[in-house]
N, C-alpha and C positions, 0 to 999 in steps of 0.2 A: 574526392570529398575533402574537403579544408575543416578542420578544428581550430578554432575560434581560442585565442589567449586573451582576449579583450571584445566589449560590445561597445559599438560608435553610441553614442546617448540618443541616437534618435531610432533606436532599434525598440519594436512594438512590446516584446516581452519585457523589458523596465517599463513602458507604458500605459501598460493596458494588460497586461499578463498575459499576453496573445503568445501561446505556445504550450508546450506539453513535457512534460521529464520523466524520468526512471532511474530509481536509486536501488544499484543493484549491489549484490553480495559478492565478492569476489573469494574462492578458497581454494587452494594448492594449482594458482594460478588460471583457475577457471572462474567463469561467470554462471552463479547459480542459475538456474530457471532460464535461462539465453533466450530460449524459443517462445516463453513464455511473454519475456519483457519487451521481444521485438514485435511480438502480435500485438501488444498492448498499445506501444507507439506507434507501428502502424496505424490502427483502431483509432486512436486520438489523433492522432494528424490529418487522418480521412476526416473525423468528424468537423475540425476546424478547417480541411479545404488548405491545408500547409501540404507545399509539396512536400517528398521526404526524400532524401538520396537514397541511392538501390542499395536495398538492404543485404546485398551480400558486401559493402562496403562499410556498412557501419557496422553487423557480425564482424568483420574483419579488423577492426580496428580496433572493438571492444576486444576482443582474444587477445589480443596483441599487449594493450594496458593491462587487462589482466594478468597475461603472463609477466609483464614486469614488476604490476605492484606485487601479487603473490599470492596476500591476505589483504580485507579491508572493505574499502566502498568504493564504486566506482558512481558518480553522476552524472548522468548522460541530460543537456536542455537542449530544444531546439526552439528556435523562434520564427515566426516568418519574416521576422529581420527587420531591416531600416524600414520605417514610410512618413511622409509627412506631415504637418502637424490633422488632427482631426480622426473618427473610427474609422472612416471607409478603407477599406484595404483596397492596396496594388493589383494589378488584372497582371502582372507579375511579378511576383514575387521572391527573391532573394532570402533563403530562411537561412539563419545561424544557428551555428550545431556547436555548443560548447561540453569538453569534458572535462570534468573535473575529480582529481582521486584522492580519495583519504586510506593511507597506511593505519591500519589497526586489529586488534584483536577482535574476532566474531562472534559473536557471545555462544555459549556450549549449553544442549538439553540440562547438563549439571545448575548453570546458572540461574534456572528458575524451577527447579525442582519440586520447592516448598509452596510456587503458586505468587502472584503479586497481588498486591492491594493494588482498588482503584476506585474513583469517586465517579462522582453524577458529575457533567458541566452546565451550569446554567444558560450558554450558549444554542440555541435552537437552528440548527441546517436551515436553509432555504431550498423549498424545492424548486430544480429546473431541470427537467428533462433531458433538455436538449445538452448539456454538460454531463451528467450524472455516467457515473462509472469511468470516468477518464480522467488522467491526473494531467490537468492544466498546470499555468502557473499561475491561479489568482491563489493562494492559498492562506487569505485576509481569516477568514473563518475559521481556521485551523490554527493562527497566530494568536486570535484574539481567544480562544478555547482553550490551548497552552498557558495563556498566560493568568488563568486563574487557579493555580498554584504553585507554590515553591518547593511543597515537603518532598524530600530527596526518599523518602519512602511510599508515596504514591506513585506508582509508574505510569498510569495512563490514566484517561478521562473518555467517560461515557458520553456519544453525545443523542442525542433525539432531535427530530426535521420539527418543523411549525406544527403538523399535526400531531405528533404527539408519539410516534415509531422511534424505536430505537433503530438507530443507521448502522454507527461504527463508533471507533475509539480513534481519537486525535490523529494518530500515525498508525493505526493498527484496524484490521478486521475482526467481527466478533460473531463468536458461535455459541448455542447454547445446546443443551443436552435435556430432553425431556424423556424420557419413559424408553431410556434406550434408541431414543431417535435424536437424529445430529437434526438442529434448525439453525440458518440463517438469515437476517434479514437481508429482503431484495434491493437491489439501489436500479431500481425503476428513476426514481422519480431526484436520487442526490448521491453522492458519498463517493469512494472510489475502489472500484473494483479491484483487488490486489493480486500480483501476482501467485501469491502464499496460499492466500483466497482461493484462488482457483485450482492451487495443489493439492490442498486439504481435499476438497471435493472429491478431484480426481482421486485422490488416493482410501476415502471414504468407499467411495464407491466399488474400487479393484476388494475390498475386502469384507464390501457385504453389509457393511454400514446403511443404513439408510437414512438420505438428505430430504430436505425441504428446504426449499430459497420460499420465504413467505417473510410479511407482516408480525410486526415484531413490537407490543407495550410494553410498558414498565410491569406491570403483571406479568408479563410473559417470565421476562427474565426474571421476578422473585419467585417464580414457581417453578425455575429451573433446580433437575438436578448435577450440574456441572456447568461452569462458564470458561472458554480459553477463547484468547488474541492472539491474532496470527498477523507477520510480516514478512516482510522479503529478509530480513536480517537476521529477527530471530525467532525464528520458523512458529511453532507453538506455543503459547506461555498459558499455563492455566490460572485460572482468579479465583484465589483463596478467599479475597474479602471487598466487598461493595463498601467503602465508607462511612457509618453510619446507619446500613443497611441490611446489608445479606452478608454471611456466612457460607461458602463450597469446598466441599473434601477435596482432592486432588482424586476425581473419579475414574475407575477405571477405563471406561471409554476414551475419555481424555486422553490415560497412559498409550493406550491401546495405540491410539493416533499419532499421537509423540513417535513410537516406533517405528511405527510402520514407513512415517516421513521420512524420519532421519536415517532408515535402511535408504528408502528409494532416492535422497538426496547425497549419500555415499554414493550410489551406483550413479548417480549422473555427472559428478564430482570428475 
């Protein structure tokens, strides 16, 4: 397997976003969630019909940067590589696999203790099925989403598909808390499924919690009693305040979950 320092310009992911990524956690020289983020790329490369190299080669490589960088981010792209001008793809193809590492501090349960604010985005998902839960790289909807604000005290941005469901948050998954029951919205139909995403669950579940992956309005979530974002970086954050909107404690469930993660992401550490 080759790692990629440079992409030729006629490579399809500048082109046409033709490929898939994983922006993972690196701490005390491991990779969080590993088995998580490799199901995930597999999963996306099947879906796009991208060969992938055998994945005990890229687990091995990821170990490996991780154990050098330490702390940080690692970002794993793959493309299905060069092809001609025009959409039709290669009968075969050539994908490039670039990594790329950032050295940094990981943000700590401490850092969002108090809960973050965050607003509505006037941006509306499109739904497409056939993409929906995989992290491609067109990620135009998610730039254009980002880029309706600046306040370094907003952290994240809500966003809702054309019908009117709440998906997810810009870079973040979203859960809500009703009557002692954890909900999620389902990404049937858009959004992408996150590693973190799929922790929570698991770990929901090990301790009795009870889930729901459903359908999710703007109702839904003002009648919630607790709202937290979740990521691969930094794992839970709970939402003290909707912009102009809603008001949430830092509720117990929440804490509850907070724990329980960051025990089971020590022990996989």
């Amino acid at each position: 397997m080759v790692l990629l320092d440079t992409l030729p310009l006629s490579d399809r992911g500048l082109h046409y976003g033709d490929g898939v990524f994983e922006t993972m956690a690196v701490q005390s020289g491991r990779v969080r969630l590993l088995p998580r983020h490799l199901q995930r790329l597999t999963w996306g490369a099947a879906r796009l019909a991208i060969p992938l190299p055998e994945l005990s080669d890229i687990e091995n490589t990821l170990q490996g940067a991780a154990h050098e960088l330490g702390e940080g981010v690692l970002k794993l792209i793959l493309t299905r590589g060069s092809g001609g001008r025009g959409y039709a793809r290669s009968a075969s193809p050539e994908p490039s696999l670039i990594l790329l590492r950032y050295p940094q501090a990981l943000p700590s349960p401490q850092d969002t203790a108090e809960g973050i604010i965050v607003r509505l985005c006037d941006l509306r998902l499109a739904r497409q099925p056939v993409l929906a839960g995989i992290k491609h790289l067109n990620r135009l909807e998610y730039v254009l989403a980002r880029a309706e604000w600046d306040e370094p005290d907003i952290a994240e941005g809500l966003l809702f598909d054309t019908q009117g469901e709440l998906i997810e948050a810009v870079a973040n998954n979203v859960f809500v808390v009703q009557a002692g029951r954890l909900r999620t919205p389902n990404l049937e139909q858009c959004g992408v499924a996150g590693v973190m995403r799929a922790e929570v669950l698991a770990c929901a579940e090990r301790i009795g919690i009870a889930v729901q992956e459903t359908s999710l309005k703007m109702d839904d979530l003002l009648a919630s009693d607790e709202v937290f974002l979740t990521n691969s970086l930094h794992g839970i954050r709970p939402v003290r305040l909707l912009l102009g909107q809603q008001e949430w404690p830092l509720g117990a469930l929440t804490q509850r979950l907070q724990n329980a993660l960051w025990s089971a992401l020590g022990r996989a550490i």
